[in-house]
Phi, psi and omega in degrees: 000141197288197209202110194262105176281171158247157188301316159240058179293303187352316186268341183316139188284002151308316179274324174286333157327309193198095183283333193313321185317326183253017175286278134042285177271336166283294203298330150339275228291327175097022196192171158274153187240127182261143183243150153222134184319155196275354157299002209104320174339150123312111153244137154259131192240125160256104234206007151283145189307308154320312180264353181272349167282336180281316159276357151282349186264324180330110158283349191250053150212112176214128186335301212242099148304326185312311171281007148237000177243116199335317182274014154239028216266325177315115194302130176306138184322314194236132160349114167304144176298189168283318169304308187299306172322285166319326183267003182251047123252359183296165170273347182277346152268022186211172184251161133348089058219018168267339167304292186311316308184299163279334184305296185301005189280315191259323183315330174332322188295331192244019198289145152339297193287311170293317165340294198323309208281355202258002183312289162338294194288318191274338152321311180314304222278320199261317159342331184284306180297306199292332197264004167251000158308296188328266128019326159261321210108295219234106181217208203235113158326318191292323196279330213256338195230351222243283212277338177258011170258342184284330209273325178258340173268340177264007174280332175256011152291317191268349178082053160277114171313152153324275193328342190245015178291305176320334171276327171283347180299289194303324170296306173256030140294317218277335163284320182298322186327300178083077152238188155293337159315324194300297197296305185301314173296002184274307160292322195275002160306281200304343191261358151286313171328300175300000201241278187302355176271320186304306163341308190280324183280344196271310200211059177336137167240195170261058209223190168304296190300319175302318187298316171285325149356283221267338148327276180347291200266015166266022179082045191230158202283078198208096199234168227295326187317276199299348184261351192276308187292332174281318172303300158337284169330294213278354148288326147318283189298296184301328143298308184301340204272281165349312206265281184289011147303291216283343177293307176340292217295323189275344150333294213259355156265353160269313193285359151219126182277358178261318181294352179251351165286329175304315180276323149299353167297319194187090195310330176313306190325355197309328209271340194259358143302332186296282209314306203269350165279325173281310149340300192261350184188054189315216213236318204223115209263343159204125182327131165351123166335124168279199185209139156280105188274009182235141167313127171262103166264117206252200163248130163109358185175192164220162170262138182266143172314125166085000149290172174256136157264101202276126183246103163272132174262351186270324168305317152337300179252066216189333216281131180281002195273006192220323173246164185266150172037063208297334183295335128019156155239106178226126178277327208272345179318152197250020175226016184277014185280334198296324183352159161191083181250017152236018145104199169208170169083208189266025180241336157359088200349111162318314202255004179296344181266331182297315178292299145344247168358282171333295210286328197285302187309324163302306195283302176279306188341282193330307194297286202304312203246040203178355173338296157338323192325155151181175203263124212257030159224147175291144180318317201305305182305358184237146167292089182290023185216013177252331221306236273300338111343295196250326182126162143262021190354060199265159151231149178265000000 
């Protein structure tokens, strides 16, 4: 029997209570399934293991449609605002040979091996939060163990003075918003940016921004937009994704008490809590939008050329033909590598080791120096899909 939608269920405030269920039921119908958005849009939505890797891989499904669909080809009327302008420069928006192109500017930064070297200072760093956790008793997962380590270590990777990360903390809630808050914090970032790149041309440091400074001005193809917009990302990105990893990953160990005895039992377990947390509830539930710039044929359907295509990464890993009991929370599972809650391909998180790192050093710090911990509300009472909103509330 076919597998029936309503036209924009996605958004019905039921299914966002629990979207897997209709991830579930997408992957049932045996297709990708069109939705439209509550602007109006057309999304195809894919939510099987196969076909959302596969449509990470597509060449012919990728972000800047303009440049492939005859009816967008047309010069904008007007000059782009500053906002629109940075945001038709983020890498998630855009493909090759301008992605590869900003992308190879930074990666260097995130490699394993660099990751690596930043492990001491953020040990110190999340040692500091458990022992002032400790210390009230009563404290908020998100503010006291969830949001500062992510906020200062990729703020002191790219070179934010300290004095000023609480004013980028405000900035970038207020850009993930996609509101109008959003957009005023988007100039007033880049014109604190421009202030701090003149600073790095003035008096270079050891950081990210000098290094891109100092492309620029050895001439290499890096203009003020794209350093605004790269920077922004990565700032951004490196925090909100983090900051909902690791408050999940302490959600889903109070809230199942054999898995969380399992990690205070034996704190290594810390890495395979990372893993199994991005698994059952990553950071990102469907990739920035594509585009088909081609009629797409799958299995179970086709997509038409120049719609948007939603690739669920929850669905994906949600999928039972690839995890055993995927509805499950399990640290101990052994197929929880197939996973890809950092997406594939050439978009494939920048920040994924970086993220790792972070999160897997919280969770044991927390199991060794934080046994106690337990949720100082009922499970019922909480929104897994708001804590950033609303708070975590624990004890210690």
């Amino acid at each position: 029997m076919a597998v029936e939608f309503g036209i924009s269920e996605l958004w019905d405030p039921a299914v966002r209570r629990d979207p897997h269920r209709f991830y579930d039921r997408v992957r049932d119908s045996g297709g990708p399934v069109l939705q439209v958005d509550p602007a109006g849009n057309r999304l195809w939505v894919v939510a099987g293991h196969a076909d959302v890797l596969a449509g990470l891989r597509h060449p012919a499904i990728g972000h800047e449609v303009h440049r492939r669909s005859p009816g967008m080809r047309q010069p904008a009327p007007q000059p782009l605002s500053e906002v629109a302008r940075i945001e038709a420069r983020q890498l998630i928006n855009l493909d090759p040979p301008d992605h590869t192109r900003l992308r190879g500017l930074v990666s260097s930064s995130f490699t394993a091996r660099a990751v690596a070297r930043l492990e001491p200072w953020i040990t110190d760093l999340a040692d500091r939060l458990v022992a002032q956790a400790r210390a009230q008793g009563h404290l908020d997962g998100v503010r006291d163990l969830a949001d500062p380590v992510p906020v200062n270590v990729i703020a002191e990777l790219v070179g934010i003075p300290e004095p000023d990360r609480p004013r980028f903390r405000a900035w970038s809630a207020a850009i993930v918003s996609a509101s109008i808050e959003g957009s005023t914090a988007t100039v007033e970032f880049a014109a604190y940016l421009d202030e701090l790149a003149a600073q790095r041309r003035a008096c270079p440091a050891d950081d990210l921004i000098s290094q891109l400074v100092a492309l620029a001005e050895r001439g290499d193809p890096l203009d003020r937009d794209e350093l605004v917009a790269l920077v922004q990302l990565l700032l951004v990105a490196g925090q909100e994704t983090t900051v909902d990893l690791i408050v999940n990953g302490i959600r889903l160990l109070l809230t199942h008490p054999e898995q969380w005895q399992a990690l205070r039992d034996d704190p290594s377990l810390a890495a395979a809590v990372v893993e199994e947390t991005l698994r059952y509830r990553g950071p990102v539930e469907i990739v920035p939008p594509r585009f088909a710039f081609q009629d797409i044929e799958m299995v179970g359907g086709r997509i038409p050329a120049f719609d948007r295509v939603g690739l669920s990464l929850w669905g994906a890993n949600r999928d039972p033909g690839v995890f055993e009991r995927p509805h499950e929370f399990d640290i101990h599972r052994t197929d929880v590598r197939k996973h890809i809650a950092f997406g594939h391909g050439i978009h494939f998180c920048l920040g994924a080791h970086l993220a790792r790192l972070e999160s897997r050093i919280m969770f044991e710090r927390i199991a060794r120096q934080l046994p106690g911990l337990r949720l100082a509300v009922d499970s019922a009472d909480l929104d897994g899909f708001r804590l950033h909103q609303h708070g975590l509330p624990l004890l210690v």
